[in-house]
VEXDREN-2710 file (C-alpha; in Angstrom, 1 decimal):
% VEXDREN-2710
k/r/px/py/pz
1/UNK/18.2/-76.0/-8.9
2/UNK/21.0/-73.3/-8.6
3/UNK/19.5/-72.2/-5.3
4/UNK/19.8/-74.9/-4.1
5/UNK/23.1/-75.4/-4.7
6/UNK/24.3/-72.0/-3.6
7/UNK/21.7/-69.8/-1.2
8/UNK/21.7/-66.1/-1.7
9/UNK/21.7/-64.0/1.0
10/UNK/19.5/-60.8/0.8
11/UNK/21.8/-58.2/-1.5
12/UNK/21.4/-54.6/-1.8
13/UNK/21.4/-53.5/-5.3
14/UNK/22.7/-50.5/-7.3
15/UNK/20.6/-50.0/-10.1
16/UNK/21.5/-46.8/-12.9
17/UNK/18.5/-46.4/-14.9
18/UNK/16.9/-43.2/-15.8
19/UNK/13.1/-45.1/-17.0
20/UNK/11.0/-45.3/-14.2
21/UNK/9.3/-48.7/-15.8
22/UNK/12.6/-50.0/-17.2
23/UNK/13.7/-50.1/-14.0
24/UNK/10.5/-52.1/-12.0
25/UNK/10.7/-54.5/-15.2
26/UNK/14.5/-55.3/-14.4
27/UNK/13.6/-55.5/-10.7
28/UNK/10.6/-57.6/-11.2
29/UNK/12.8/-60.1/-12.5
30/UNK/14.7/-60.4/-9.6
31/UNK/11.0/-60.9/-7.6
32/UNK/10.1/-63.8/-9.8
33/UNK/12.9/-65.3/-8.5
34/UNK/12.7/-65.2/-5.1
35/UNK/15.9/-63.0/-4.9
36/UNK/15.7/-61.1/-1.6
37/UNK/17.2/-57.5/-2.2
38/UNK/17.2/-53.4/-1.3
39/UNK/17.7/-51.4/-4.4
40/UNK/18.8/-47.8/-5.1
41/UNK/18.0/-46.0/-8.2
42/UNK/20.3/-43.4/-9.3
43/UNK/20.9/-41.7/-13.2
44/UNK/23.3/-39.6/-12.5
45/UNK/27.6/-39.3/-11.2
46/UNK/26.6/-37.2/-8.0
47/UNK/24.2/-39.9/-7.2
48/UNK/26.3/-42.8/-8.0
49/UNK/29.0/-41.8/-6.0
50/UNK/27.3/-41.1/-2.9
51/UNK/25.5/-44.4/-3.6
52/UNK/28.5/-46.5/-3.7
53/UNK/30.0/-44.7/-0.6
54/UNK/27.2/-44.7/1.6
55/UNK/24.7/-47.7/0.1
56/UNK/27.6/-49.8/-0.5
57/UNK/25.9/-52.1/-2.9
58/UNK/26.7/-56.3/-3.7
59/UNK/25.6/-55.4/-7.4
60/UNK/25.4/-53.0/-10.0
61/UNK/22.6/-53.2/-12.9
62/UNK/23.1/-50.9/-15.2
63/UNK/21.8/-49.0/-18.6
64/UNK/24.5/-48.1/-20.9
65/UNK/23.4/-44.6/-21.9
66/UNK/21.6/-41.8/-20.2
67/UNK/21.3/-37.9/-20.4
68/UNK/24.3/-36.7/-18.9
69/UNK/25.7/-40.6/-17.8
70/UNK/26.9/-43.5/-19.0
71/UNK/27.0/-46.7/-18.3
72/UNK/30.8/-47.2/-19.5
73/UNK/31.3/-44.1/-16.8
74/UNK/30.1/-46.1/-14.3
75/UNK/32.1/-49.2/-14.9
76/UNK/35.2/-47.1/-14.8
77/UNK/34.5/-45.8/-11.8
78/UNK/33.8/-49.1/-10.0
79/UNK/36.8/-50.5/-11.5
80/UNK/38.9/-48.0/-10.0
81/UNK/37.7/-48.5/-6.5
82/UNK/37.1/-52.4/-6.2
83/UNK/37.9/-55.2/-8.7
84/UNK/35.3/-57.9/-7.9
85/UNK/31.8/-56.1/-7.1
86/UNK/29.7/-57.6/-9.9
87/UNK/28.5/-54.7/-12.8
88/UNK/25.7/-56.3/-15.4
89/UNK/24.6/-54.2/-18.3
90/UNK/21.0/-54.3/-18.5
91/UNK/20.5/-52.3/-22.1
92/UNK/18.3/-52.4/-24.8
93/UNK/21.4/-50.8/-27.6
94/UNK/24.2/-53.5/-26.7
95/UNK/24.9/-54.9/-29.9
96/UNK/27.6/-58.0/-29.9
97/UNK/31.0/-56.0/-30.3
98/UNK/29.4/-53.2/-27.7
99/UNK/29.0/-55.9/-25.9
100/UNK/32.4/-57.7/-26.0
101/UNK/33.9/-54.9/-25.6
102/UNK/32.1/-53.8/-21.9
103/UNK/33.3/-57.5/-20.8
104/UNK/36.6/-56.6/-21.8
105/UNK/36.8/-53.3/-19.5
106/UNK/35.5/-55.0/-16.8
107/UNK/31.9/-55.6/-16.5
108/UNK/30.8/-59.3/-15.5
109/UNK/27.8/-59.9/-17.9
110/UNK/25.3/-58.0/-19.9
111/UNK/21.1/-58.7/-20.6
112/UNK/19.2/-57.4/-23.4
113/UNK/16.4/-55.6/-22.0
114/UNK/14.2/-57.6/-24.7
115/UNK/14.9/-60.6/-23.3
116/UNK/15.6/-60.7/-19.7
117/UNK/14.6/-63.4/-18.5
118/UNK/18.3/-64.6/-18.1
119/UNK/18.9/-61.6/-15.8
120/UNK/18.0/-63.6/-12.2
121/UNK/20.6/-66.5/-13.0
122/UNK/23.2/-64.0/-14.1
123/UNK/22.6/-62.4/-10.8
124/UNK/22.7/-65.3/-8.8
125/UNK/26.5/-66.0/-10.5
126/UNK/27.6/-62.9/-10.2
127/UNK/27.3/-63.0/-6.8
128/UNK/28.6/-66.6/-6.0
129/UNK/31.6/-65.8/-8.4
130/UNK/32.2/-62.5/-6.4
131/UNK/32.5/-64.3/-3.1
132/UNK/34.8/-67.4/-4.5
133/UNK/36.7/-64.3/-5.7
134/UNK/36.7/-62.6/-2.4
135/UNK/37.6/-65.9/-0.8
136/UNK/41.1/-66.7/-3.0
137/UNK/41.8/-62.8/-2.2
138/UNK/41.9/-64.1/1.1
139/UNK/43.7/-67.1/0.9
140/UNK/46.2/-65.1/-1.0
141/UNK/46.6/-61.9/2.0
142/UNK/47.0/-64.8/4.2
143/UNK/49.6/-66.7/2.1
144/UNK/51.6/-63.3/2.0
145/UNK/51.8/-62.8/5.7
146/UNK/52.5/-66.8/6.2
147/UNK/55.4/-66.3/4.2
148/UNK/56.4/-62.9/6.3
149/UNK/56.6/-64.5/8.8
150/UNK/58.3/-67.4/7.3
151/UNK/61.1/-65.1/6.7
152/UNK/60.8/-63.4/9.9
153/UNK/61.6/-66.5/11.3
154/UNK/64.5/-67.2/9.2
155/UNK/66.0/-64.0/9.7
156/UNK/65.4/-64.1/13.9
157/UNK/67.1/-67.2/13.6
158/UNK/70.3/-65.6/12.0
159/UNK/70.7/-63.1/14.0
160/UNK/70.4/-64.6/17.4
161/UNK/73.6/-66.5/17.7
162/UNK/74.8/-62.5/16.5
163/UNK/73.0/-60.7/19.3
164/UNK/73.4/-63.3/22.5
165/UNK/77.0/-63.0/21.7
166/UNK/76.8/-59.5/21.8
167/UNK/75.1/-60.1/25.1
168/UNK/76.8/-62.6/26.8
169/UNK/79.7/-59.8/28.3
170/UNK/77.1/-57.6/29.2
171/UNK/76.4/-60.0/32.0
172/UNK/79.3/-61.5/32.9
173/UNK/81.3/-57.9/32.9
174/UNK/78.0/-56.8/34.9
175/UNK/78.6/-59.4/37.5
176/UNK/82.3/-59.0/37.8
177/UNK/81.9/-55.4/38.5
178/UNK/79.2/-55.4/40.9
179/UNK/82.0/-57.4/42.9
180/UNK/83.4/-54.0/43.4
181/UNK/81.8/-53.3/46.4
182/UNK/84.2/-50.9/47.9
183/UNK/83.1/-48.3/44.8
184/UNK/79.8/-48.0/44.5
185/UNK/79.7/-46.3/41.4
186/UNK/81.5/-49.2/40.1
187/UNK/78.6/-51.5/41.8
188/UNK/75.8/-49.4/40.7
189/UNK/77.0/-49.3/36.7
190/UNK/77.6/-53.4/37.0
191/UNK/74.1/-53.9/38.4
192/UNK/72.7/-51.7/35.1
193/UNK/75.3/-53.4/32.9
194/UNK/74.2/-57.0/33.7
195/UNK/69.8/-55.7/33.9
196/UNK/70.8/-54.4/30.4
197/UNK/72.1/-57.6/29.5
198/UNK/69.5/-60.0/31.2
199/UNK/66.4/-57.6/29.4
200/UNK/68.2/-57.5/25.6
201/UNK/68.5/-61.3/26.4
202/UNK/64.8/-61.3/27.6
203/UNK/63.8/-59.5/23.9
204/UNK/65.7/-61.2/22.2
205/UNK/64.2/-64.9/23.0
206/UNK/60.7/-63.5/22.8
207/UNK/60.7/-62.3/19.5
208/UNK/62.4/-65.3/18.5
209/UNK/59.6/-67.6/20.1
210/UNK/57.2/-65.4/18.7
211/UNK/58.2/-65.6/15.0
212/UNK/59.4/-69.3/15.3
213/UNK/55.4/-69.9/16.9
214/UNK/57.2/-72.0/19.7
215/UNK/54.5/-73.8/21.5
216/UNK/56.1/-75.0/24.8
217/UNK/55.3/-74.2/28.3
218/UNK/57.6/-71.7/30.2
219/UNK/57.5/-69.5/32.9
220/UNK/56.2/-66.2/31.3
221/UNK/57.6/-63.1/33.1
222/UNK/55.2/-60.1/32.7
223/UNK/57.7/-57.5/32.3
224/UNK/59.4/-59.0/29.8
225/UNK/55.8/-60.0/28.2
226/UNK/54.8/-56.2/27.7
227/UNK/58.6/-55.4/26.5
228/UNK/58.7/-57.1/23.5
229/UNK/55.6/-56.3/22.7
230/UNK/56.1/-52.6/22.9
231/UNK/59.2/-53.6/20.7
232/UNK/56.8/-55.1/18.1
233/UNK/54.2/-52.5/18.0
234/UNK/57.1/-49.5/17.7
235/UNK/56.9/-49.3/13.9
236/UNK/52.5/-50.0/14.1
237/UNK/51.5/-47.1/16.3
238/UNK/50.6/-43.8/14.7
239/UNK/51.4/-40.4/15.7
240/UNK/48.0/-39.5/17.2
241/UNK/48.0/-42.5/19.8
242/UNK/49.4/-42.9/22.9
243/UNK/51.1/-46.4/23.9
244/UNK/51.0/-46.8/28.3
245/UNK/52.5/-49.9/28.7
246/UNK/51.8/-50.6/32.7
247/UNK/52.9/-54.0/34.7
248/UNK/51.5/-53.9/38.2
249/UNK/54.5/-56.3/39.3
250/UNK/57.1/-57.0/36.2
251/UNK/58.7/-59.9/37.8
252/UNK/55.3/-61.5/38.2
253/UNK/55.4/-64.9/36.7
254/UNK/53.0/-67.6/35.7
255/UNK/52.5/-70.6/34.1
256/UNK/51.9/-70.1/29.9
257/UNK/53.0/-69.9/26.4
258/UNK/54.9/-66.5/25.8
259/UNK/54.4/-66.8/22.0
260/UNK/50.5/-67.4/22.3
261/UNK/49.7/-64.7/24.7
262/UNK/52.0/-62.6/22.7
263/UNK/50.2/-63.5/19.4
264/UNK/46.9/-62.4/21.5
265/UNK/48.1/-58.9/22.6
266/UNK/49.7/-58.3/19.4
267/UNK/46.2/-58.8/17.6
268/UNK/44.3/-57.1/20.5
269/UNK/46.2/-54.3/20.1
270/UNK/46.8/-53.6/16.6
271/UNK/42.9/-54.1/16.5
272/UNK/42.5/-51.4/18.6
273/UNK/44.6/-48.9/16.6
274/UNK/42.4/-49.3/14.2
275/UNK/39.4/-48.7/15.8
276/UNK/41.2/-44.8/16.7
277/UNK/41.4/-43.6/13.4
278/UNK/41.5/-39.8/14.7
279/UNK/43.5/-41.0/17.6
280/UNK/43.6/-41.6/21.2
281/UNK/45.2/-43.3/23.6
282/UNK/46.1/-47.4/23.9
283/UNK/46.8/-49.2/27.1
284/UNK/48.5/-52.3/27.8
285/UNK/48.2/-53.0/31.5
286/UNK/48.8/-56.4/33.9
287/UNK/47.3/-56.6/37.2
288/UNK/46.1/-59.3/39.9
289/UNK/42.6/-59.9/40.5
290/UNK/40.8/-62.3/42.7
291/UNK/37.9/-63.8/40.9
292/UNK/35.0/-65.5/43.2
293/UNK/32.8/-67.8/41.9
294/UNK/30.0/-65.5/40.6
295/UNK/32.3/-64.4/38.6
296/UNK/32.2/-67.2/35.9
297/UNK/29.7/-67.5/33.4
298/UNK/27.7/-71.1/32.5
299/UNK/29.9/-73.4/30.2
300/UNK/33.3/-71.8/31.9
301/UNK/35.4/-74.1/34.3
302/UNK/35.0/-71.9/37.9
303/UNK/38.1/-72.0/39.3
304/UNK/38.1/-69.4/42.2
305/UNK/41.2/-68.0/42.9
306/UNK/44.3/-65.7/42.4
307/UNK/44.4/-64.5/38.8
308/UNK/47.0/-62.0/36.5
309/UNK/44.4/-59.8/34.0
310/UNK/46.0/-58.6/30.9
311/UNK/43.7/-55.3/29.5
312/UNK/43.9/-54.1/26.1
313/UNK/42.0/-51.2/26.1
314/UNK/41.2/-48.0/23.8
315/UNK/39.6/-44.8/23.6
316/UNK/38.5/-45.4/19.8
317/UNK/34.6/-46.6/18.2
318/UNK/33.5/-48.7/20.4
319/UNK/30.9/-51.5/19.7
320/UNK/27.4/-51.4/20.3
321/UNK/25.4/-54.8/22.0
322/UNK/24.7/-56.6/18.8
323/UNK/27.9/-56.4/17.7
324/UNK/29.5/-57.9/21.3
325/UNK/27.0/-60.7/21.0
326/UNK/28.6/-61.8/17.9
327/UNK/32.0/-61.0/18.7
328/UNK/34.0/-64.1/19.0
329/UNK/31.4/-66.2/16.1
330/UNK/34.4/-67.1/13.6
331/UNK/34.3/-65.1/10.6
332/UNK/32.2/-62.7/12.3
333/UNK/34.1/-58.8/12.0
334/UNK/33.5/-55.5/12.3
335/UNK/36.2/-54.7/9.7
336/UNK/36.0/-54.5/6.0
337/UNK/39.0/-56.5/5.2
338/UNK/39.2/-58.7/8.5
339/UNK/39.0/-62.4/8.3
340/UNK/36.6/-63.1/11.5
341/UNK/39.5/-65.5/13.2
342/UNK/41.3/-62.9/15.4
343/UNK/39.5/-62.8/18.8
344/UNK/38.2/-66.8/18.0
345/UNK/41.7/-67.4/17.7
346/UNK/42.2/-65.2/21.1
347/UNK/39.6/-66.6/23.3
348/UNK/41.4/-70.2/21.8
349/UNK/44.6/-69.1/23.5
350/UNK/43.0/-67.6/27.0
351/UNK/41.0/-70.8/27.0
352/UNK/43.9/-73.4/27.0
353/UNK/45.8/-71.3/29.0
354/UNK/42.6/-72.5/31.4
355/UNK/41.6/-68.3/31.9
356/UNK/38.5/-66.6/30.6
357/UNK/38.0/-63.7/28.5
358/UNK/35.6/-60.0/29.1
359/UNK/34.8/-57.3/27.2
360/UNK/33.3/-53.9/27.6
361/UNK/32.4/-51.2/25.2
362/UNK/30.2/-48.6/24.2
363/UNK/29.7/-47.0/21.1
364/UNK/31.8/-43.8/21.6
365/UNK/33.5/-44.6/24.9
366/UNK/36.0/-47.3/23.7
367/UNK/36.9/-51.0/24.3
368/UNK/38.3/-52.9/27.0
369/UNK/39.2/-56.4/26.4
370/UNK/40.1/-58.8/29.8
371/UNK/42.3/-61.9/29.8
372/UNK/42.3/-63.2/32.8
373/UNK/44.6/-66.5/33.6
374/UNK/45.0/-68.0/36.5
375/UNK/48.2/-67.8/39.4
376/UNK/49.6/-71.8/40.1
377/UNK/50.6/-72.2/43.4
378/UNK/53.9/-71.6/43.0
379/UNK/56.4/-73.9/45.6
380/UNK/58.9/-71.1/47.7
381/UNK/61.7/-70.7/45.4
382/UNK/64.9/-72.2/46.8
383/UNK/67.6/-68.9/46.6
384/UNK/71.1/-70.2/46.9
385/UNK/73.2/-66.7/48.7
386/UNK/76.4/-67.1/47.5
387/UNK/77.9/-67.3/51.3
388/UNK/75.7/-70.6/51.3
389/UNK/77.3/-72.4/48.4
390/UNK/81.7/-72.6/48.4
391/UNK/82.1/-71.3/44.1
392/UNK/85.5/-71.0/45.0
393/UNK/88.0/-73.2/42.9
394/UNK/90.9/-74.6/43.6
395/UNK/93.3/-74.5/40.9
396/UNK/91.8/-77.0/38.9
397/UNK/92.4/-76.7/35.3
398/UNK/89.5/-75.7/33.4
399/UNK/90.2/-75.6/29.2
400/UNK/87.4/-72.9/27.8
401/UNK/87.3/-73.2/23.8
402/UNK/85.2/-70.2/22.6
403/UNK/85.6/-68.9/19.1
404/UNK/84.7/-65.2/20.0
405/UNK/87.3/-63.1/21.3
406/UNK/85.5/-61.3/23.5
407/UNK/83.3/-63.7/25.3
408/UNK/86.8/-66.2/25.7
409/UNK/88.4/-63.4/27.5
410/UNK/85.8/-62.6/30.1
411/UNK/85.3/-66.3/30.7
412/UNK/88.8/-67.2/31.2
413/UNK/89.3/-63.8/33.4
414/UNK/86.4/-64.7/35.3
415/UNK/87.4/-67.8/36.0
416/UNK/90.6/-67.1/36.9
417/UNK/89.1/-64.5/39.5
418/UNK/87.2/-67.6/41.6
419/UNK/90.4/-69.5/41.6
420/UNK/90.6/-71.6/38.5
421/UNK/93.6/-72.1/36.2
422/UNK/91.4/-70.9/33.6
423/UNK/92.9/-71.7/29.8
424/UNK/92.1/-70.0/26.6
425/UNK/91.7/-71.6/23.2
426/UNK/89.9/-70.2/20.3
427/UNK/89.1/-73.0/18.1
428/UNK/88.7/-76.9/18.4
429/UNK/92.0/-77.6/17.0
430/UNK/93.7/-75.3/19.6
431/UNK/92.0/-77.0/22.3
432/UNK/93.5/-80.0/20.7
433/UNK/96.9/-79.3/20.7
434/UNK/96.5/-78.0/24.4
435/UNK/95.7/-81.0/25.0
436/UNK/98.4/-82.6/23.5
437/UNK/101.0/-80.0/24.9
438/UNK/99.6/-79.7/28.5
439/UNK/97.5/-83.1/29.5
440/UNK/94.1/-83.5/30.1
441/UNK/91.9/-80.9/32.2
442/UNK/89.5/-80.9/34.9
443/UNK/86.9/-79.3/32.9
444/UNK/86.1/-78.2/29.9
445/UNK/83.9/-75.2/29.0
446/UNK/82.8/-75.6/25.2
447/UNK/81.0/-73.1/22.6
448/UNK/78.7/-75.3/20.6
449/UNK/78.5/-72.8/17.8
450/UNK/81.8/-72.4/16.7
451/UNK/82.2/-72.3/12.7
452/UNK/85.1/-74.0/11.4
453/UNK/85.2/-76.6/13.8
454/UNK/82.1/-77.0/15.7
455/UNK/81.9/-77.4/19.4
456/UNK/80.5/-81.6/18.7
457/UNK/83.1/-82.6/16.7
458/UNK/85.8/-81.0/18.9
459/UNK/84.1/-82.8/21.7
460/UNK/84.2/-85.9/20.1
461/UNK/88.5/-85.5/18.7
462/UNK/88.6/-84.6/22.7
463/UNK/86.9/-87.8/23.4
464/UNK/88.9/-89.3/20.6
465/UNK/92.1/-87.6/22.3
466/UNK/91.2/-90.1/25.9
467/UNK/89.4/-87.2/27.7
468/UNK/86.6/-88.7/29.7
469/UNK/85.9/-85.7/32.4
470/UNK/83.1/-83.4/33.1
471/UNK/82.1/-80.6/30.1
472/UNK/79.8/-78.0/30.2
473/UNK/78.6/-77.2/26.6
474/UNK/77.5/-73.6/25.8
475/UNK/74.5/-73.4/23.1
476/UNK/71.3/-71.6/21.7
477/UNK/68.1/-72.7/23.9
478/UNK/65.9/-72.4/19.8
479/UNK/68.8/-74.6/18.3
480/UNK/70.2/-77.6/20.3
481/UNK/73.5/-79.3/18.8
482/UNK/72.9/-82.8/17.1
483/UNK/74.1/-84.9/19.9
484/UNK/73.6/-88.2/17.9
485/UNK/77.4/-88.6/16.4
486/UNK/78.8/-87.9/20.2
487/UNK/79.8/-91.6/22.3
488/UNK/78.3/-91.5/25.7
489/UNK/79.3/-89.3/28.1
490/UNK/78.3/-89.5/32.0
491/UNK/79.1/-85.5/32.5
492/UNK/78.1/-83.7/30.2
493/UNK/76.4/-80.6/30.9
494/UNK/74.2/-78.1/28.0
495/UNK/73.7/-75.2/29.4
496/UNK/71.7/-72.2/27.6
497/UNK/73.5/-69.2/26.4
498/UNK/74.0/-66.5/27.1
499/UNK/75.1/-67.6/30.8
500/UNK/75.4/-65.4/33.9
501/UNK/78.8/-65.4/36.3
502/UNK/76.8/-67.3/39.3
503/UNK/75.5/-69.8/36.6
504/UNK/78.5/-70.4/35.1
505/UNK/80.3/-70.7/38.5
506/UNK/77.6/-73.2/40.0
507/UNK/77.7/-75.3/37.3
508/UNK/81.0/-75.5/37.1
509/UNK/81.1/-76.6/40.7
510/UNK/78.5/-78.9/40.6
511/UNK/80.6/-80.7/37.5
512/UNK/83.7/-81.2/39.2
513/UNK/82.1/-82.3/41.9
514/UNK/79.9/-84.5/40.3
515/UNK/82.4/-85.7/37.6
516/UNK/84.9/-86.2/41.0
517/UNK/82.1/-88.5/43.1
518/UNK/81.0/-91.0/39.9
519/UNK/77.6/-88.7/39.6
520/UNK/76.2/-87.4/35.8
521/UNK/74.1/-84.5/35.6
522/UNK/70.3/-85.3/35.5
523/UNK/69.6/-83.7/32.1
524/UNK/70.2/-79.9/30.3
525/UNK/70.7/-77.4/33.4
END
């Protein structure tokens, strides 16, 4: 009945015992229950230890005293190394408080040698117990890094609002001095001032998205793709290997989810790091490829065509052919404490994103793992040169409410520099009593995350107050402001921070133009 309930797989068996026909009686046990098993017979330390290194055995039967050995020894020794391989006594001396005592230390059960005819259940729940234990172990490792990441996520979130207001006058202090183009030492340091800017802002939403597991759709850039993730790996990669991060094209874009494929070359790669334990060298690359349609395996959608190929590869173990065969079964893994869901969970992510996955390796010569996803057919993006499009103002008022110091400043200055009567105010209830002081403005530019006042509810006093034009609201692309206690407003415009100088200038021209003409904007810009 009980194997039917549970099958046992074959087991390899430890078995201490220094009687030659102790040990075939114990073993013939196992026989008359069909139990499918490789043994090794050992009576002594040196043996054992070898045994448990290089048999690595499901089970350990042993006798409680030998010349030399003991069976107490052996439990200790066990225990120190792993907490849940089963260890049955099988002794003719155990009396009861012997007895009670060895399951106290550790062991799972004991037999009498004179009657062992209890010896092939015991087995049997040893073993089933063992893997339920090795099961919750599991569970629990994967509880633990849930709840990293949990509070990975909750600490991202923090400190973004921090770091893209650090970053916002990195770009717009980048523009305004590339406008120096009479000095070009004055150009060149705003063009690296605002590519700082624009790549911090780059890192900074993708390790968001990663540890928040967004799960939308998005352009993903490559060179900002293999950036973050040489950001995440930094503290992973030991002293004796070698990180080449190489983008054919980093402003390639495609179609995909940043987080996903993220999540897929994270795994890739830390995998690979630990299949160099003396070291070598790991390589993240990105390339295009043109795949025909031999190239496509039976069950795959062919799709012939322009594709970007992300390659993990290493210089480490390698895998031989059986193992590749079952490489992506679930729960299938080369690695003594992996779960089997990695590359499933992978080839999940390459799949939806409508690519296919390769591998290659050799025992010895490494492991090279392919991603390919296919190139949309991208429509000609429509560049607007700034001699095509007037961003000039013309003195209209524009009221910029901005709790940070910093950022007001080089908004109002900018502003001021493209003709507008640019007006400072550095909290909601300022902006208020501007208002009341000075009239109502053409525009207003609006910080959704203020503190004490927030940039909704100071929309809605403004509201309140009889504004009704055009207002660009400022605010974090992860955390959108609760629109829902706002009236209706035909011109309002939410705009993602940070924001560039030619962003901010177009949308302010396309609001007062808009808000001038009767049009509303079509939706977030």
């Amino acid at each position: 009945m009980e194997r039917q309930q549970w099958a046992l797989p074959r087991i390899r068996v430890l078995q201490i015992e220094d009687s030659q026909l102790d040990a075939e009686l114990v073993l013939s046990e196992l026989d008359a229950d069909h139990i499918d098993y490789d043994v090794r017979l050992v009576d002594a330390e040196r043996e054992y230890l070898c045994a448990l290194d290089e048999f690595q055995p499901d089970i350990v039967l042993s006798d409680l005293s030998m010349p030399g050995f003991s069976g107490q020894r052996a439990l200790d020794i066990l225990r120190e190394r792993d907490q849940d391989l089963p260890f049955i006594f099988v002794s003719a001396t155990l009396g009861e408080e012997a007895a009670i005592e060895a399951l106290r230390n550790g062991a799972t059960d004991y037999i009498l040698k004179q009657n062992p005819a209890r010896l092939a259940s015991a087995v049997r729940r040893a073993m089933r117990e063992a893997e339920a234990q090795r099961v919750r172990r599991r569970a629990e490792t994967e509880l633990i890094r849930a709840q990293r990441f949990e509070s990975l996520a909750m600490l991202a979130g923090g400190l973004s609002h921090d770091l893209r207001n650090l970053l916002q006058p990195l770009l717009l202090a980048g523009d305004s001095l590339q406008d120096y183009q009479d000095d070009p030492r004055l150009a060149r340091l705003g063009r690296l001032v605002r590519d700082c800017g624009k790549r911090g802002l780059d890192m900074v939403q993708s390790m968001l998205s990663f540890a928040r597991g967004a799960r939308r759709a998005e352009q993903v850039r490559v060179g900002a793709l293999l950036d973050a993730l040489g950001l995440l790996l930094q503290g992973s990669v030991p002293r004796n290997v070698t990180l080449n991060l190489d983008a054919y094209d980093p402003d390639l874009s495609f179609d995909g989810n940043h987080t996903e494929l993220q999540q897929c070359l994270l795994n890739l790669s830390l995998n690979a790091i630990q299949a160099m334990p003396e070291g070598g060298t790991l390589r993240i690359s990105a390339s295009l490829a043109s795949l025909p349609e031999s190239f496509f395996q039976p069950g795959e959608e062919c799709r012939e065509g322009s594709y970007v190929c992300l390659t993990v590869s290493d210089t480490g173990t390698g895998m031989d052919d059986a193992a590749l065969q079952h490489l992506f079964e679930p729960f299938y893994t080369t690695k003594e404490s992996g779960t089997g869901l990695g590359l499933v969970s992978c080839k999940r992510i390459i799949t939806a994103h409508g690519g296919v996955m390769r591998v290659d390796s050799r025992p010895g010569e490494g492991t090279r793992f392919h991603m390919h996803i296919p190139l949309m057919q991208q429509p000609g993006d429509v560049v607007e040169e700034q001699g095509s499009v007037n961003l000039q103002g013309e003195a209209e008022r524009v009221l910029v409410v901005v709790e940070e110091a910093g950022q007001l400043s080089l908004l109002v200055d900018t502003l001021d520099s493209w003709g507008y009567q640019a007006h400072a105010s550095q909290s909601g209830t300022a902006a208020l009593q501007w208002l009341e002081a000075q009239g109502v403005p053409d525009l207003v530019v609006l910080d959704a995350d203020m503190n004490l006042f927030t940039g909704v509810r100071t929309l809605a006093a403004l509201f309140d107050h009889g504004y009704r034009g055009a207002v660009i609201l400022l605010a974090r692309p992860e955390a959108p402001p609760d629109m829902d206690e706002l009236p209706v407003m035909e011109h309002l415009y939410l705009v993602d921070k940070p924001i560039s100088t030619m962003k901010l200038l177009r949308t302010v021209r396309e609001a007062l133009e808009e808000s001038a003409s009767g049009v509303g904007p079509m939706g977030p810009v």
